[in-house]
Backbone as a ProteinNet text record, in pm:
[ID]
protein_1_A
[PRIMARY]
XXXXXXXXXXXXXXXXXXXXXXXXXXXXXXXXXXXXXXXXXXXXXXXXXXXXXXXXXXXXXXXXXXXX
[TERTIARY]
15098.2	14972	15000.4	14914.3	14995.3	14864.4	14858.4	14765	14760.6	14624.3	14574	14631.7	14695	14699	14526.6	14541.8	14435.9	14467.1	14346.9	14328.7	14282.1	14384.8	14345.3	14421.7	14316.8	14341	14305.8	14326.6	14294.7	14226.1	14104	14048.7	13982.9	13921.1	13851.4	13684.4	13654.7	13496.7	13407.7	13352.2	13246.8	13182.7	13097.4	13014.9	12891.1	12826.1	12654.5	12596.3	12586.2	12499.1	12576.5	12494.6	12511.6	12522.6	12499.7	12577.9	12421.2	12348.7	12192.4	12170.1	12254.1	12235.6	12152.1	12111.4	12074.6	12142.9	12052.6	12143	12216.9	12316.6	12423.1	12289.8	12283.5	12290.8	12313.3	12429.6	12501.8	12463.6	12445.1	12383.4	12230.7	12145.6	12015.2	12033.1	12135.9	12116.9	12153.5	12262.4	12298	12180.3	12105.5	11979.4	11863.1	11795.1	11802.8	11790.2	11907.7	11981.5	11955.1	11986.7	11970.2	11835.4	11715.3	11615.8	11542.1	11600.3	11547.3	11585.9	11721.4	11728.4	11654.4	11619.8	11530.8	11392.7	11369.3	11235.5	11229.7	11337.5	11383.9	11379.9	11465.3	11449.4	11316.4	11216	11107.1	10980.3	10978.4	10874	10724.1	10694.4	10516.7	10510.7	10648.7	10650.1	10585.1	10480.2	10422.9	10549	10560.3	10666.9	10829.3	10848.5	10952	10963.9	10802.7	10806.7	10770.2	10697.7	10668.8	10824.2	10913.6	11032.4	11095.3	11189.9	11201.9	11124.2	10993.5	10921.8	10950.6	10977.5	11003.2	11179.3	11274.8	11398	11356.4	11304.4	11299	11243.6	11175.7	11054.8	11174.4	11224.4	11353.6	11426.6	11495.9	11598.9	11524.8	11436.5	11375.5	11341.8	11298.7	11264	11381.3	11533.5	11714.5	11725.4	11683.5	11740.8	11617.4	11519.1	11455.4	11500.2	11507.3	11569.3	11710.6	11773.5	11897.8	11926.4	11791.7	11805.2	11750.1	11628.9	11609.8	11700.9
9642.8	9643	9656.9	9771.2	9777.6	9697.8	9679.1	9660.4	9758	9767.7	9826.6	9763	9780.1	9723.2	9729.3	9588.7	9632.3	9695.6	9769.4	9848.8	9751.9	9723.5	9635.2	9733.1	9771.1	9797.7	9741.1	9716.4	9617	9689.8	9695.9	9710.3	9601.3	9666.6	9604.7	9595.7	9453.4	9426	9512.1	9588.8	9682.4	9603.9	9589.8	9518.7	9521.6	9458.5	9437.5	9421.7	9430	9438	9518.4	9581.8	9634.5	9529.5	9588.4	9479.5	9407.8	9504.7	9342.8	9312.6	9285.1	9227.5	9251.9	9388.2	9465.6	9497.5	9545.4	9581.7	9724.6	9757.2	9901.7	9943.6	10118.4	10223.1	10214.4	10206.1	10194.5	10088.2	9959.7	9815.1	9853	9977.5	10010.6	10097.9	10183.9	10254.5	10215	10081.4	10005.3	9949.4	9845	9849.2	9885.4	10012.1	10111.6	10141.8	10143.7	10181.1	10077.9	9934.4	9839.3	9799	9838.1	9830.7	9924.3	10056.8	10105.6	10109	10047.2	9982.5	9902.1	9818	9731.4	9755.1	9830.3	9952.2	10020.4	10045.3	10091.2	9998	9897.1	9734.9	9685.2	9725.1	9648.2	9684.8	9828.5	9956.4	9846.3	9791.7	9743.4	9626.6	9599.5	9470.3	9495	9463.9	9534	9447.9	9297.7	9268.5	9313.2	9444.7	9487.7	9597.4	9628.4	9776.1	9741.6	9682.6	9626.4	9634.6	9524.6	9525.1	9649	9736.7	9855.5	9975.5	9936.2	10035.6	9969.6	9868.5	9795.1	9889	9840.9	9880.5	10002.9	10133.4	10276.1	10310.3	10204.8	10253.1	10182.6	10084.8	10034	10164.8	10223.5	10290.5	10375.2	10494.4	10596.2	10579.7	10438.8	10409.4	10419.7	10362.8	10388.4	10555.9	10621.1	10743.1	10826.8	10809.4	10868.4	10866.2	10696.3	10705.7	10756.5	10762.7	10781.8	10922.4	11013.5	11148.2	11162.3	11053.4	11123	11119.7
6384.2	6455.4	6604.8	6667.3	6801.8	6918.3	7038	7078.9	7190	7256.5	7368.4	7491.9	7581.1	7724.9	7795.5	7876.1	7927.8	8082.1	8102.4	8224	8351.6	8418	8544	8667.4	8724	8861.9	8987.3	9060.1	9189.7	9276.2	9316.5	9427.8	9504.5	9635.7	9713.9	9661	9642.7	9647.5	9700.5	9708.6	9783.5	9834.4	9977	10001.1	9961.1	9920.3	9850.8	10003.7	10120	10248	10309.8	10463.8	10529	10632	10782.3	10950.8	10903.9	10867.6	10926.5	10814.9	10717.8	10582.1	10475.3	10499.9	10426.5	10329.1	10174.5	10080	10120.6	10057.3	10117.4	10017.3	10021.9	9939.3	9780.3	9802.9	9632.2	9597.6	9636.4	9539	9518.2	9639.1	9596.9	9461.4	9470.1	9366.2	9205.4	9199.7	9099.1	9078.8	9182.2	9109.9	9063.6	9128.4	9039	8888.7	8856.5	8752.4	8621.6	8681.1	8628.4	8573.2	8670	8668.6	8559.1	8574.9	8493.1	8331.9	8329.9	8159.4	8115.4	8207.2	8190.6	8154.1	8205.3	8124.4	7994	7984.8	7843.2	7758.7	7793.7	7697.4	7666.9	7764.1	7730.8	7754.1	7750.1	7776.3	7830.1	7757.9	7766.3	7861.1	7993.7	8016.9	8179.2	8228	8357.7	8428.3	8440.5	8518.7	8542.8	8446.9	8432.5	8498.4	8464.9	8522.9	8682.3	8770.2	8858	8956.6	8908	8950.6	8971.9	8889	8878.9	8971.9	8995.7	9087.8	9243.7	9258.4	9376.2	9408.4	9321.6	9352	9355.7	9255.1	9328.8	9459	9516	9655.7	9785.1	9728.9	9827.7	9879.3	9753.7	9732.9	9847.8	9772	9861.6	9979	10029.6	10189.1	10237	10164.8	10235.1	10257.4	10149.2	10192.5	10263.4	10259.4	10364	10517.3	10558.3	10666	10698	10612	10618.3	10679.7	10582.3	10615.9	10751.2	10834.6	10954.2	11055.6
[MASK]
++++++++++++++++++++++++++++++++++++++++++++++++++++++++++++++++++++

């Protein structure tokens, strides 16, 4: 019986804020992501969907400004 090694590589923590403690980008877009499984999990749940529309309008207010 053989086994699998596991896959450990070492990196650096990404930061979850920016300098004014803002969430970064990428933790908007993980949640996001997160958010919207969460929709999937539970299609009819307004507080699910509620949330989820909050993290997409976050997200889009980051990259709007981002782009001006």
């Amino acid at each position: 019986m053989s086994t699998i090694p596991e896959h450990t590589t070492e990196t650096a923590p990404e930061p979850t804020s920016g300098a004014a403690g803002e969430p970064t980008t990428e933790t908007l877009q993980h949640a996001v992501v997160e958010q919207l499984m969460a929709v999937i999990g539970a299609p009819d749940d307004q507080d699910v969907a509620r949330t989820a529309d909050e993290a997409v309008r976050a997200l889009d207010e980051r990259l709007r400004t981002a782009a001006a």
